[in-house]
N, C-alpha and C positions, 0 to 999 in steps of 0.2 A: 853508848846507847842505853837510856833508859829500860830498865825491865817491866816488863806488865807484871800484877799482880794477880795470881794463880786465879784462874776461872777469865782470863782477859779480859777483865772489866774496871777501869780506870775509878771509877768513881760508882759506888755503891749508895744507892738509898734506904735510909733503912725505916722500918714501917713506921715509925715515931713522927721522923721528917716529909712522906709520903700523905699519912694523917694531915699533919700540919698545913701541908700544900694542898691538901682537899678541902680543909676547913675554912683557908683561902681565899677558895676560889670561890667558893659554896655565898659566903659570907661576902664577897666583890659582886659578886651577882646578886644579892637578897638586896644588896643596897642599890646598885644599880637600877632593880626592878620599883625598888621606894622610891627612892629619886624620880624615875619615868610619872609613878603615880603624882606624887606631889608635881608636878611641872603642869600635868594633865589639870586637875585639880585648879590651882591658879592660874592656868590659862584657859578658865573656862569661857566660852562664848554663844552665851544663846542664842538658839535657833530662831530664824526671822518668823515671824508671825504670819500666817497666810491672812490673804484679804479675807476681812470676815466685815458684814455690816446686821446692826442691831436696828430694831425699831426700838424706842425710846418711848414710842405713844404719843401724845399731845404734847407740843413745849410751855402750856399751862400749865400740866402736872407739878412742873419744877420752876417755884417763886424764884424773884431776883433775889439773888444773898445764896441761895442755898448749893449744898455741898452734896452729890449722890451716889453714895458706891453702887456700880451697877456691875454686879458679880459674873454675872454671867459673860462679859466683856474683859474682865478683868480691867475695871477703868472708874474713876470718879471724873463725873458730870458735874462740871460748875455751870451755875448761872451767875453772871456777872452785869453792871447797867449795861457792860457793851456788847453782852450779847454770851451766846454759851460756848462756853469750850469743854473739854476732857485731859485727861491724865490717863496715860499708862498707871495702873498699880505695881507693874512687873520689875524690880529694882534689877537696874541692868548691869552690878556686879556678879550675882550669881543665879539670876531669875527666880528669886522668892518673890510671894507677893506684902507688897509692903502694905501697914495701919495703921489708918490716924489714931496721934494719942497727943492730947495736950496741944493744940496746932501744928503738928509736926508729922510727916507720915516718916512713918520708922521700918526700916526692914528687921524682923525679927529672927532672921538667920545671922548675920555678923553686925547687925546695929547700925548701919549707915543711915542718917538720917537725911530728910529732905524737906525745906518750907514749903506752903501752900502753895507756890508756883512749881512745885518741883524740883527744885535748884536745890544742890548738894549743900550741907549745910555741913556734915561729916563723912568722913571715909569710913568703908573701903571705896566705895562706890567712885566713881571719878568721872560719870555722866549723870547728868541729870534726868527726872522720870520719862521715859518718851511723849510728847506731846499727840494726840489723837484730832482726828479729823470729825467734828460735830455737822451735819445739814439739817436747816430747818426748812422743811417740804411746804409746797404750796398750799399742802391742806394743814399745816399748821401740827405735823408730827417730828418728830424728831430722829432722825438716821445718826450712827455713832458708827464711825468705819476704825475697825482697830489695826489697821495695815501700815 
């Protein structure tokens, strides 16, 4: 039969190896807790927009051709011959708001760009800008619903 070693303790840790195994663990979890954040992080998803509607004013205001950042909507207002539409500004990779530069609106948080229709033209983004709901009222104003 085996003997125990004096104090009946088979296996002794000693502060060195005790150290070492807190440093461990300390360090398993500091990454564990990075890890969580980065996952967070790129798996961001912005929050749905509540129904909001804008008066726009007159649809005279805005010539056919033209292009109008209407800030307060977070949306550009085109007028087209067939009539008017909108754009989300809101780039729906990480909800910055994206600007026109050079024909292109560009998100100026990670660079994703997007042509005048909105359509992805570069990553990260991998949806296109949301499209917006324009009505032109009977009295000849313009309503912009950003929902």
């Amino acid at each position: 039969m085996p003997r125990l070693p004096r104090g009946g303790a088979m296996n002794k840790v000693s502060r060195r190896g005790f150290l070492a195994l807190v440093n461990r663990v300390i360090l398993a979890i500091s990454g564990l807790m990075g890890m969580a954040g980065l996952w967070r992080f790129l798996s961001y998803a912005p929050q749905p927009v509540n129904p909001v509607e804008f008066d726009l004013g007159p649809a005279s205001d805005y010539p056919p051709g033209s292009r109008t950042v209407v800030h307060q909507a977070r949306a550009i207002l085109i007028h087209t011959p067939s009539g008017f539409s909108a754009l989300s500004t809101i780039c729906p990779h990480l909800g910055c708001e994206v600007i026109e530069i050079e024909s292109q609106y560009r998100c100026p948080c990670h660079g994703s760009r997007f042509n005048l229709l909105g359509e992805v033209i570069q990553g990260p983004a991998g949806e296109s800008l949301r499209p917006l709901r324009v009505q032109e009222m009977n009295d000849g104003t313009l309503v912009l619903y950003t929902h």
